[in-house]
C-alpha positions in Angstrom: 113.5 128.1 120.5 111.5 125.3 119.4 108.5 127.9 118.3 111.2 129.6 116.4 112.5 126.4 114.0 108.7 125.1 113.5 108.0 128.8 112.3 111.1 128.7 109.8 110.1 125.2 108.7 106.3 125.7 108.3 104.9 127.1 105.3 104.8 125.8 102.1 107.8 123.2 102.8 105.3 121.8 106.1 102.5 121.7 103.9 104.6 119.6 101.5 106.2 117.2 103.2 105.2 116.8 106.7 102.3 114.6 105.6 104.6 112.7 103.7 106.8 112.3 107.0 104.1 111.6 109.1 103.9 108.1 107.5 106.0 104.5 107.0 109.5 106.5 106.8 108.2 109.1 110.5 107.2 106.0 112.1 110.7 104.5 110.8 112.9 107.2 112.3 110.8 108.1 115.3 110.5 104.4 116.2 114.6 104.5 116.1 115.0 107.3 118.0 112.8 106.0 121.0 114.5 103.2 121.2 118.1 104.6 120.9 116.9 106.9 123.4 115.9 104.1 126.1 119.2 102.3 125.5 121.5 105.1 125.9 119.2 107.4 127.8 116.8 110.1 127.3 118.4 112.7 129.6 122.2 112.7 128.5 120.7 113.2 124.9 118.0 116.2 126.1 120.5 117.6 128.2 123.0 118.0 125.5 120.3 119.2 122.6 119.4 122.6 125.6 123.4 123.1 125.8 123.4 123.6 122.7 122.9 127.2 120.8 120.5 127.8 118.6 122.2 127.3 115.1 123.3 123.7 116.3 119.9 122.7 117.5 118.2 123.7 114.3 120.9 122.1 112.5 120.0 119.1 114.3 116.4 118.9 113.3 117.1 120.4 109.5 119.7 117.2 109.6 117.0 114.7 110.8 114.3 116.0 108.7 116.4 115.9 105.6 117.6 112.3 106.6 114.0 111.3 106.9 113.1 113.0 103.5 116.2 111.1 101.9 115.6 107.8 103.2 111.8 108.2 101.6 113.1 109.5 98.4 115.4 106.0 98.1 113.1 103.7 99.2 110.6 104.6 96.9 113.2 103.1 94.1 112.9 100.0 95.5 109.0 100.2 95.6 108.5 98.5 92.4 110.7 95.8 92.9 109.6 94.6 96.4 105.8 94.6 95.0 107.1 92.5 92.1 108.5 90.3 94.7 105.3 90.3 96.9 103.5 89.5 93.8 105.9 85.9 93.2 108.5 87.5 90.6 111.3 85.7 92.4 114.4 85.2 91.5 115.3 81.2 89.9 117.0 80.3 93.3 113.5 80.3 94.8 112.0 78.1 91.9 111.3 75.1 94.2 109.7 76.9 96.8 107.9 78.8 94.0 106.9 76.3 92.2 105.3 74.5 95.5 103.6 77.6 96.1 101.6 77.5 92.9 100.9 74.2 93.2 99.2 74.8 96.3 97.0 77.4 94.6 96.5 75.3 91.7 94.9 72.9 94.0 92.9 75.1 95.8 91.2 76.0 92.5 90.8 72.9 91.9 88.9 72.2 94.9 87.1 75.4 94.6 85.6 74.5 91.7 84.2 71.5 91.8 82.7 72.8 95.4 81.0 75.4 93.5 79.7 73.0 90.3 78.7 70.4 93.5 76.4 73.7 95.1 75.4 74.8 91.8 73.9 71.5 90.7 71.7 70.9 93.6 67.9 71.5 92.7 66.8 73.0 96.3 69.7 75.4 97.9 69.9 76.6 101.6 71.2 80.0 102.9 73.6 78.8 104.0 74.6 77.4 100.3 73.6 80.2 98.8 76.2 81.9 101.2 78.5 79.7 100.3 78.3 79.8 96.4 79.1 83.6 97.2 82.0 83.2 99.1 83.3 80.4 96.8 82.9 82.4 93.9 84.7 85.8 95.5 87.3 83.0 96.2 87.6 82.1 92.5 87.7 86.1 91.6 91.1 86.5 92.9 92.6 83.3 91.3 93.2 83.5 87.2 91.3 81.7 85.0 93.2 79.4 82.1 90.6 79.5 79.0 92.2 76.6 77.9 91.2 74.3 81.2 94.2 72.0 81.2 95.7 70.3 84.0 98.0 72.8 85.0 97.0 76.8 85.1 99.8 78.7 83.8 98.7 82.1 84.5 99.0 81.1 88.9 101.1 83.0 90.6 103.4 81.6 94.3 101.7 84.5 96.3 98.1 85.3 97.0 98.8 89.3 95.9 100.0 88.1 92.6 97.1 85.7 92.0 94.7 89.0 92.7 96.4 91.3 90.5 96.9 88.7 87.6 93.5 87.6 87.8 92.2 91.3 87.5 95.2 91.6 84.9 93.5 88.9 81.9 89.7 89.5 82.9 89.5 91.7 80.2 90.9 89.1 78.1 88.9 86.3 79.5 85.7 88.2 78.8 86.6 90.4 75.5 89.9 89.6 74.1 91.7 93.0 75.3 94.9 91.9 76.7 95.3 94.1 79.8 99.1 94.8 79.4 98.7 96.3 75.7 95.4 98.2 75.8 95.3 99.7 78.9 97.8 102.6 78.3 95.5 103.5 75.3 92.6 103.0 77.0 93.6 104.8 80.0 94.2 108.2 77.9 90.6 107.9 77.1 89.0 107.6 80.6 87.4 109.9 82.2 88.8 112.0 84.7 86.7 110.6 87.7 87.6 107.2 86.8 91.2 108.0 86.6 91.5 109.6 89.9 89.6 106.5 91.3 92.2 104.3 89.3 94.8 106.7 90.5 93.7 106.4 94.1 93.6 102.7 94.5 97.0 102.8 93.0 98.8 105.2 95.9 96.9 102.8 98.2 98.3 100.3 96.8 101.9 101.7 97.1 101.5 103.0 100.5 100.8 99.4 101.6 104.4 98.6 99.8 105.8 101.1 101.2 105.0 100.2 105.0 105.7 96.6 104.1 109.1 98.2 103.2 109.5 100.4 106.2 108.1 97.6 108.6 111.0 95.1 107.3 114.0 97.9 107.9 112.8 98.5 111.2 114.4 95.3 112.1 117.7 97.7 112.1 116.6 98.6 115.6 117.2 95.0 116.9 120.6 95.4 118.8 119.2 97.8 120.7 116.1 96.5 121.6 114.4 93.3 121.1 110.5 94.4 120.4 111.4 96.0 117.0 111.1 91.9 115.4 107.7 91.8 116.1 107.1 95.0 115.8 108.2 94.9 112.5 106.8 91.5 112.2 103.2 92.8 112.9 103.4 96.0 110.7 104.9 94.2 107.7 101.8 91.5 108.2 99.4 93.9 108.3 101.2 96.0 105.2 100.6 92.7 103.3 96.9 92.2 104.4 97.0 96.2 103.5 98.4 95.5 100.3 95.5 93.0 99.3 92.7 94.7 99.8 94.0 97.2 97.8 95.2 95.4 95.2 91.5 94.0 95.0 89.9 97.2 95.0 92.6 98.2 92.4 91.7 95.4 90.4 88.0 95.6 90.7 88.5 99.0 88.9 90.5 98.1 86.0 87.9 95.3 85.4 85.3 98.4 85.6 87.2 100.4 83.2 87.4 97.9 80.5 83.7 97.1 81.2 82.5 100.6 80.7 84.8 102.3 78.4 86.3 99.5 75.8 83.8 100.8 73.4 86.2 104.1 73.6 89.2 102.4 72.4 87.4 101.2 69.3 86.3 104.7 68.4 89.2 106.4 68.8 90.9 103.7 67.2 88.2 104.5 64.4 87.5 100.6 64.2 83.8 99.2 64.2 82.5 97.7 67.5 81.2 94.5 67.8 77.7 93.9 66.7 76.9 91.5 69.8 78.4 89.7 72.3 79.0 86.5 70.1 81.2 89.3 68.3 82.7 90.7 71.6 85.9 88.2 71.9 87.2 87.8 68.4 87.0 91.1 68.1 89.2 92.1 70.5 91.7 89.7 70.3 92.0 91.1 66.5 92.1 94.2 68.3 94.9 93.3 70.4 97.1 91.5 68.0 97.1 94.9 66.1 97.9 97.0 68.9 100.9 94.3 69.8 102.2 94.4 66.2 104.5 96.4 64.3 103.3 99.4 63.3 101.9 99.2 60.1 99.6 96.3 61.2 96.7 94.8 59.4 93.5 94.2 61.6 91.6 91.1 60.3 88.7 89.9 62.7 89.1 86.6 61.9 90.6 84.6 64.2 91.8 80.8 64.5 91.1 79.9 68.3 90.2 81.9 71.8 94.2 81.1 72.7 96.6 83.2 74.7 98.0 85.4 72.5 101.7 85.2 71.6 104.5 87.7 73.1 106.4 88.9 70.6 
């Protein structure tokens, strides 16, 4: 019986989504059934599935497939919203504990970097300091940068995931004036494919990691029945988040790489002149920017006032 129903499942529809199911939302479902299994008992359950005739048991896996399937398909709506929350978008009940959480970053970057001008200013370094500049300055990496260098940073986010992926998000505005959010759809239509698979790769890892987060979280469902699904969920939704970093970084590392190596393609195709030098490199694309944000119909002047944020509209 059971050779029969994996034969009228396989195929194309196996290839398709088993290795989909074989993931946050298989674990999900399979995790739930063990433990429904132990509480209520695994014979009863068998016992009843082999009294059954053949229609009804395939039925039964058709139903549990499709539920899996389902549950995948309406989780994934949520996918972009629970990263936003990972990230520190919260909502202005949590403002307090928000704004206690960037506060605590904006010290650390405080402290980080006056450790690394104290190691950079001695005459004769160790190893060990040279280490240390290294690790300090990895540190620094995943925190944003305010240009402006006043008291507060405004561009912190409450959650060390956000802090990585806004810090890759205004590098390329930190070191050429191309705000992130407005040039990289046209810049990404110019990449080359290799790049964009890369890009496109870190992103589904990215996602996964959001997706077991997720999964990990629901699988405190299970509860009632047993008591080993909190930490179980605990653990997997910890190591989702730890997940969900290094990605995020490796992410980030690559859109920083793209901007490095292909801006000059956004000028051309733009059919706008590049910058002479790098003394050129910034003004030029903020201009650049401020055209792309504007109304249609823009003028692009590469005269600017100040090395600023520049202004939503």
């Amino acid at each position: 019986m059971t050779a029969k129903i994996l034969e009228g499942v396989g195929g194309k529809v196996a290839e398709n989504w088993f290795p989909a199911l074989l993931s946050s939302p298989f674990l999900f479902w399979v995790g739930g059934l063990v433990i429904t299994l132990q509480k209520f008992g695994w014979r009863s359950a068998l016992e009843w599935l082999g009294q059954q005739p053949e229609p009804i048991q395939l039925g039964v896996l058709v139903v549990g497939l499709g539920g899996a399937i389902a549950s995948a398909f309406l989780v994934e709506r949520f996918e972009f919203g629970i990263l936003r929350g990972l990230e520190g978008y919260w909502h202005p009940l949590f403002d307090p504990l928000k704004k206690r959480r960037i506060q605590h970053y904006q010290r650390q970057q405080h402290r980080l970097e006056a450790d690394f001008q104290r190691l950079r200013a001695k005459t004769t370094r160790s190893p060990e300091d040279n280490q240390k500049l290294l690790q300090i300055h990895g540190q620094l990496d995943n925190l944003p940068l305010d240009l402006d260098a006043g008291p507060t940073n405004p561009y912190l986010m409450p959650t060390r995931l956000g802090n990585i992926l806004r810090a890759y998000e205004r590098k390329s505005f930190e070191k050429y004036g191309l705000d992130a959010i407005v040039c990289w759809p046209r810049l990404w239509c110019l990449l080359p494919d290799t790049a964009r698979n890369d890009i496109s790769t870190a992103r589904a890892e990215l996602n996964a990691a959001v997706r077991l987060f997720i999964w990990s979280l629901l699988f405190w469902v299970w509860i009632p029945w047993s008591g080993w699904a909190l930490p179980i969920g605990a653990v997997s939704a910890w190591t989702a988040y730890r997940w969900a970093i290094a990605a995020a970084q490796t992410y980030g590392i690559l859109i920083e790489t793209a901007f490095d190596l292909y801006r000059a393609q956004l000028y051309l195709a733009l059919r706008l002149p590049l910058p002479l030098d790098s003394a050129q490199e910034w003004e030029k694309g903020y201009a650049l920017t401020q055209y792309l944000r504007n109304a249609t119909g823009a003028t692009l002047s590469f005269s600017t006032g100040d090395r600023g944020e520049p202004e939503s509209n």
